[in-house]
Backbone bond lengths (Angstrom), bond angles and torsions (degrees), N, CA, C in turn:
res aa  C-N    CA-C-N  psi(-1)  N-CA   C-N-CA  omega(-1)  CA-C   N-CA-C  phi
1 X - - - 1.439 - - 1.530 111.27 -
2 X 1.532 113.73 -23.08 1.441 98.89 -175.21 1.306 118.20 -96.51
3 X 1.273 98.38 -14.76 1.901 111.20 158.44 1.755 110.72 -54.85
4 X 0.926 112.72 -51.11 1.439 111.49 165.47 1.780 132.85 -30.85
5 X 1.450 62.53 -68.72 1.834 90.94 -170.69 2.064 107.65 -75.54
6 X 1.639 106.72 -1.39 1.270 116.48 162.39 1.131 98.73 -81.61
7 X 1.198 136.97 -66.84 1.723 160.40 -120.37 2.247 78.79 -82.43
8 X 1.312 96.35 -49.99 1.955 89.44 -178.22 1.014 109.92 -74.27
9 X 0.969 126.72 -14.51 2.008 130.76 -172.35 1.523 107.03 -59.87
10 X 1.694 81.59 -67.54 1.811 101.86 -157.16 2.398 84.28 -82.30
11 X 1.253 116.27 -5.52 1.300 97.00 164.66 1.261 101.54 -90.37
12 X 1.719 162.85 -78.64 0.947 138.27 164.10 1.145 131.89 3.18
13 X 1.922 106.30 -64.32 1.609 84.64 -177.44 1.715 147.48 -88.87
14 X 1.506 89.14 17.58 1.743 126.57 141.08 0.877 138.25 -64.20
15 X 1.165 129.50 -59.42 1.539 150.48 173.11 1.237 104.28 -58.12
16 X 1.572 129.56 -80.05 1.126 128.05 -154.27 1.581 108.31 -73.16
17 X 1.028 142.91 7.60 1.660 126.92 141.93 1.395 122.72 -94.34
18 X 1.217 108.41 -5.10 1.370 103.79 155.11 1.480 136.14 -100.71
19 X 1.658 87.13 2.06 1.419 93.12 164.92 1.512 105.06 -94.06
20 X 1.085 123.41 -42.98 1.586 124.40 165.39 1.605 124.67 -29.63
21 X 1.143 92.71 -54.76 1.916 119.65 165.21 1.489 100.43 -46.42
22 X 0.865 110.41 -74.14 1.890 125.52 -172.31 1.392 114.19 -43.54
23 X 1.336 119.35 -57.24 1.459 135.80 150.69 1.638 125.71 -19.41
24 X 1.510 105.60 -62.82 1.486 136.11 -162.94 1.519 82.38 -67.99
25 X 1.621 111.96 -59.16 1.831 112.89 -167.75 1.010 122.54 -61.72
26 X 1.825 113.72 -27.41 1.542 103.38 -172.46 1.697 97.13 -88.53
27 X 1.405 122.26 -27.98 1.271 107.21 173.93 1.524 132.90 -68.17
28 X 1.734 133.97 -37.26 0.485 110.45 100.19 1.769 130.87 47.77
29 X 1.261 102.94 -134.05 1.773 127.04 170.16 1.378 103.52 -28.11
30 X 1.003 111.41 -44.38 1.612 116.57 -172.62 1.078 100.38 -72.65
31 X 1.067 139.26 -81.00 1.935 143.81 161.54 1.479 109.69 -4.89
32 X 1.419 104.74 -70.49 1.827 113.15 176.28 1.725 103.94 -28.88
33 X 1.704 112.12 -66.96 1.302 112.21 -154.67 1.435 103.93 -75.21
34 X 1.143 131.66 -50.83 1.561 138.77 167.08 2.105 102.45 -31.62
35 X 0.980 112.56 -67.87 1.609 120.70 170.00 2.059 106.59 -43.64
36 X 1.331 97.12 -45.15 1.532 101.76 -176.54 1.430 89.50 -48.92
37 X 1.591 112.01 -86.02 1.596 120.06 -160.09 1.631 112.88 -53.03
38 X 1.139 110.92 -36.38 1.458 98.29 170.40 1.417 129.42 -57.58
39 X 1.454 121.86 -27.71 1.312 148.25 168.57 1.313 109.96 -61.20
40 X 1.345 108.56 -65.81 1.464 139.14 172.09 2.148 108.78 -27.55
41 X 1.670 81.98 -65.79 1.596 98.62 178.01 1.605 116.92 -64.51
42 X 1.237 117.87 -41.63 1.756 124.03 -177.46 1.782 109.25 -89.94
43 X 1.337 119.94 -2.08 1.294 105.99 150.97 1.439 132.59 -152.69
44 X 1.656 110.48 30.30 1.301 120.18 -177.74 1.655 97.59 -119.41
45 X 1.351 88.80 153.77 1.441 106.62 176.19 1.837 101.72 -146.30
46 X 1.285 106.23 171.75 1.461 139.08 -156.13 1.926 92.51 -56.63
47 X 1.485 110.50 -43.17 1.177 122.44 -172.51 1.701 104.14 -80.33
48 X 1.265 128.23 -19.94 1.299 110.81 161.47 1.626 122.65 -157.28
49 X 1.809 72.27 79.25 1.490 85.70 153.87 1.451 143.63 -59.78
50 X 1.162 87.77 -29.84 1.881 99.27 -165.20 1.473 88.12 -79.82
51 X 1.398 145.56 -22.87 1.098 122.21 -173.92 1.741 120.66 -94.45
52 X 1.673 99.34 24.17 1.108 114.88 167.82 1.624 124.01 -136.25
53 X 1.636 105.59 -39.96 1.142 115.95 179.17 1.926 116.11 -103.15
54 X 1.848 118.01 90.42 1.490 94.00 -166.54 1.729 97.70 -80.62
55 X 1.251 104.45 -175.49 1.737 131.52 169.28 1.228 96.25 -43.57
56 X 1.087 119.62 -42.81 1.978 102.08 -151.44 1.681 91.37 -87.82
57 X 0.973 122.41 -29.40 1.687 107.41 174.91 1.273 127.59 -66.99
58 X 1.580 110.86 6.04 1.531 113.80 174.88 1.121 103.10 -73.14
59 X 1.564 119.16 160.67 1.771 122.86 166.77 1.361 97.61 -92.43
60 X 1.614 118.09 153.29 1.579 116.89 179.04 1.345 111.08 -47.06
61 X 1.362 141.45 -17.21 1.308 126.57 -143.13 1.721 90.98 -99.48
62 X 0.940 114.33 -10.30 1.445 132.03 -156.91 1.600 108.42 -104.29
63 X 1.125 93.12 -41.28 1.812 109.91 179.25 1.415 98.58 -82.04
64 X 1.287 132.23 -19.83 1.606 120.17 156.83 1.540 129.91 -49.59
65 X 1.665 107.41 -33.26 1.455 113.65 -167.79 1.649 110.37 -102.53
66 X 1.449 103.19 -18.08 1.863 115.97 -148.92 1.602 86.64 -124.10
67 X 1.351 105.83 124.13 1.297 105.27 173.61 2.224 103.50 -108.25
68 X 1.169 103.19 159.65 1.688 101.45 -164.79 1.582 100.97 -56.23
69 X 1.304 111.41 -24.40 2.137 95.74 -176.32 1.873 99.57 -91.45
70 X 1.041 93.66 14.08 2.115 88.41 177.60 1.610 97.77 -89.05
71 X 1.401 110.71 -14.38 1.654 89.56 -173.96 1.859 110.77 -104.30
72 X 1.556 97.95 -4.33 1.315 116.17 162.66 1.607 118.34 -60.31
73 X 1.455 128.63 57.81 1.477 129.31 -162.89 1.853 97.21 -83.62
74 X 1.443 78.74 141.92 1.588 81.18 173.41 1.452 111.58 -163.06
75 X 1.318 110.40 22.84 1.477 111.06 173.12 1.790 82.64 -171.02
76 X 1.632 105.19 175.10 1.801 130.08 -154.17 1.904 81.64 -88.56
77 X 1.274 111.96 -33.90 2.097 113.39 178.58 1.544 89.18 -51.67
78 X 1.360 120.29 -87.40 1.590 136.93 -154.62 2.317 103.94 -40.82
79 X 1.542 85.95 -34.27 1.645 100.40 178.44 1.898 102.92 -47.28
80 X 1.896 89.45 -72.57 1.557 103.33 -179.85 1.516 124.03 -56.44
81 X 1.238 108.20 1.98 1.804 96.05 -170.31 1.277 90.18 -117.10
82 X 1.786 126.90 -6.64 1.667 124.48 -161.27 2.103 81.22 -91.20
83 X 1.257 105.43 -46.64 1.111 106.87 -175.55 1.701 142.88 -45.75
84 X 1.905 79.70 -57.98 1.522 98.57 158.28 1.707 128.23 -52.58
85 X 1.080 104.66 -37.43 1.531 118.28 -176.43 1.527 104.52 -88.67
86 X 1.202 116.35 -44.30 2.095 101.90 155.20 1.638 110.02 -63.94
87 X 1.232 137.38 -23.14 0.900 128.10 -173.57 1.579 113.86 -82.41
88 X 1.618 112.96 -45.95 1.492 119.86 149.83 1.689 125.16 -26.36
89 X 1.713 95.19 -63.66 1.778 105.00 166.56 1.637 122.24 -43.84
90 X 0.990 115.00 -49.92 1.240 140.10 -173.41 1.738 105.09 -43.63
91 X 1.535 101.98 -60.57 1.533 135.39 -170.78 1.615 100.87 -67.23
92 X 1.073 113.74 -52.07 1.505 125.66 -171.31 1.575 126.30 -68.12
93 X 1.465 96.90 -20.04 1.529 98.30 -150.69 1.797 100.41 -156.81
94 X 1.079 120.21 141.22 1.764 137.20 163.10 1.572 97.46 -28.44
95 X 1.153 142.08 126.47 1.382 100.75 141.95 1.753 113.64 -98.22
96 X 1.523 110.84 165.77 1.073 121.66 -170.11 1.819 100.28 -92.34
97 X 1.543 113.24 133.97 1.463 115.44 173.66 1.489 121.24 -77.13
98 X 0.988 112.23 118.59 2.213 107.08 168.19 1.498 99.30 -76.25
99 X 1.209 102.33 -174.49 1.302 122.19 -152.38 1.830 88.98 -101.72
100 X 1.595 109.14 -61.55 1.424 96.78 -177.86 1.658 121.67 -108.72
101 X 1.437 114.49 133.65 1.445 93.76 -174.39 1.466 113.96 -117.75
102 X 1.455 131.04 169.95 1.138 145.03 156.06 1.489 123.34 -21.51
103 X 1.343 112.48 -43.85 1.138 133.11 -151.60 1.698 102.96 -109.29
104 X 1.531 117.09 10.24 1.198 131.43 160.78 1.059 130.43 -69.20
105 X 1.451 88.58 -29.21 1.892 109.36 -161.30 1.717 103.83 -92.48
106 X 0.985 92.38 155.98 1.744 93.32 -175.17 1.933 107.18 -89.66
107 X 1.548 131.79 -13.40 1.270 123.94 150.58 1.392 104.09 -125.57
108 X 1.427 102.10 135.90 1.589 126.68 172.79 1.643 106.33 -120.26
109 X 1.056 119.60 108.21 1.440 132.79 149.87 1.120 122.70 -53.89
110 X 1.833 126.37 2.08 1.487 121.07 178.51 1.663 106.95 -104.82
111 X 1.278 105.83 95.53 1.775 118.61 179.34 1.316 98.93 -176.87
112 X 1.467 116.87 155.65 1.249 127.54 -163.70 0.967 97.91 -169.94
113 X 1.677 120.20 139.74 1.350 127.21 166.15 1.570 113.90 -107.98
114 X 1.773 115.37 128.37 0.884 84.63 -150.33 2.206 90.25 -129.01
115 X 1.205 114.85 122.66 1.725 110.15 -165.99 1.392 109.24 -94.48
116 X 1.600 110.39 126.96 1.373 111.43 -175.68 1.759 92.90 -101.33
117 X 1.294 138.18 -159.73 1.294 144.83 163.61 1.646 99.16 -74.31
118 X 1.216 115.97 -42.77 1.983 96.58 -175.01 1.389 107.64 -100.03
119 X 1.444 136.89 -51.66 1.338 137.65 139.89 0.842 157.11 -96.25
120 X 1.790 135.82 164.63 1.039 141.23 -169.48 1.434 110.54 -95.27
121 X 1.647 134.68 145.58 1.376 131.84 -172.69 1.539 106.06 -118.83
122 X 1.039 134.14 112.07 1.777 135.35 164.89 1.626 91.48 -93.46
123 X 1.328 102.35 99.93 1.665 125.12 165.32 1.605 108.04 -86.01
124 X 1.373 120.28 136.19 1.297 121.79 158.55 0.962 114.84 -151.12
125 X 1.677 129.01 131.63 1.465 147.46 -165.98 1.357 117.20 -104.65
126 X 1.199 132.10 115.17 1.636 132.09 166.79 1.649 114.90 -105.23
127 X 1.259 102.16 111.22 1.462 100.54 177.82 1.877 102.06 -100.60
128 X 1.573 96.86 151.78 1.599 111.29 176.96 1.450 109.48 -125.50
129 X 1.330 141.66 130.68 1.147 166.16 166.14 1.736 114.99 -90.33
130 X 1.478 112.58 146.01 1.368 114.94 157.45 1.445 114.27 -142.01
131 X 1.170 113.12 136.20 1.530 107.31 -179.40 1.613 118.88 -43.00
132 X 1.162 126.94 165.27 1.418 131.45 170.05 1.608 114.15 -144.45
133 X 1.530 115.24 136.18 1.151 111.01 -169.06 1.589 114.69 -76.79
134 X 1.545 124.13 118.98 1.559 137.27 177.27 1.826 95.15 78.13
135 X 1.556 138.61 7.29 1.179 125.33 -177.36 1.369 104.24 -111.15
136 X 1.192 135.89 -178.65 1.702 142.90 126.73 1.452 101.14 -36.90
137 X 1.311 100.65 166.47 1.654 124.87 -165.75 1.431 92.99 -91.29
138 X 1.301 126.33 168.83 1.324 128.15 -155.41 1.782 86.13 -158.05
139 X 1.728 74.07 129.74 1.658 99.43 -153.45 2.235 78.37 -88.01
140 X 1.402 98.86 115.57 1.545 117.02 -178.51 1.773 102.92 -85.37
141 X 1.052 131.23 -22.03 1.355 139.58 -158.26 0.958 131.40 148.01
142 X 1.540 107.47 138.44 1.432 126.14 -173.60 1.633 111.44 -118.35
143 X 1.374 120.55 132.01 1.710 139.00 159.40 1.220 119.49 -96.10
144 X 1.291 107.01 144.87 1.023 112.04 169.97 1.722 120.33 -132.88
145 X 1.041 107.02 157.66 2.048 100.94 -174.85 1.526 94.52 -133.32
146 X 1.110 127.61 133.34 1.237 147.43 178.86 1.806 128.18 -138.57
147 X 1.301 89.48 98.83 1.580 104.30 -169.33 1.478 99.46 -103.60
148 X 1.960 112.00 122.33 1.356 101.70 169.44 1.919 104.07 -108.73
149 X 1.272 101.47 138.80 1.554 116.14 167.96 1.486 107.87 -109.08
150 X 1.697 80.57 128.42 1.693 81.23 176.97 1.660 108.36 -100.35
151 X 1.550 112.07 162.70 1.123 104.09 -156.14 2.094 127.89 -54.11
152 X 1.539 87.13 -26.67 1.276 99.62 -166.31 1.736 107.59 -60.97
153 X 1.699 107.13 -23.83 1.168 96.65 -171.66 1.971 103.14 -106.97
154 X 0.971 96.06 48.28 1.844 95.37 159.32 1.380 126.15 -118.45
């Protein structure tokens, strides 16, 4: 029996700092991405994304609909076609939830109004994040809400 109760000792006193370790990292990680989106939310806007969100942090499911110059916005066109094509995604497919989103925060800079000659567009974007272990946060999914007003009723 006391061979045993060695055999858990010296396994404990292995284990449990590396489980401690493990702990510290994923929390940690969690902090990083939570700090990302908060960052993310108080100084990004629609016009620069890319200088927050690159390509490789998309999840594949995402990199199906969004090609790397769609998040390059630079005019109210690049807005409507980023939209339409999350809005396509949206229709097509599950989306998968992140852990922290856009839409947590009490100001979001991702909406745009956007005026064609017959209508008006109230665009709004929700991005979702999940931590990743030793990476950037990995943008899990994007929404979109798209309200058209036509002129007569503004």
């Amino acid at each position: 029996m006391t061979q045993l109760l060695k055999k858990i000792c010296i396994f404990l006193v292995f284990i449990l700092p590396l489980m401690i370790v493990l702990l510290f990292v994923l929390g940690a990680t969690d902090r990083k991405c939570y700090h990302f989106v908060e960052d993310f939310v108080e100084k990004a806007n629609l016009y620069s994304l890319t200088d927050y969100i690159d390509y490789s942090m998309l999840n594949k499911e995402i990199k199906e609909y969004v090609l790397e110059e769609d998040l390059n916005i630079t005019s109210d066109e690049d807005i409507l076609a980023l939209s339409n094509k999350i809005k396509k995604m949206n229709e097509d497919s599950p989306s998968k939830s992140g852990k922290y989103s856009t839409a947590d925060f009490r100001h979001s800079a991702f909406w745009a109004e956007i005026k064609t000659k017959t209508v008006v567009y109230h665009i709004y974007f929700e991005f979702e994040f999940s931590p990743q272990l030793f990476h950037n946060p990995e943008l899990r999914n994007i929404t979109v809400k798209i309200v058209e007003i036509s002129p007569s009723n503004q």
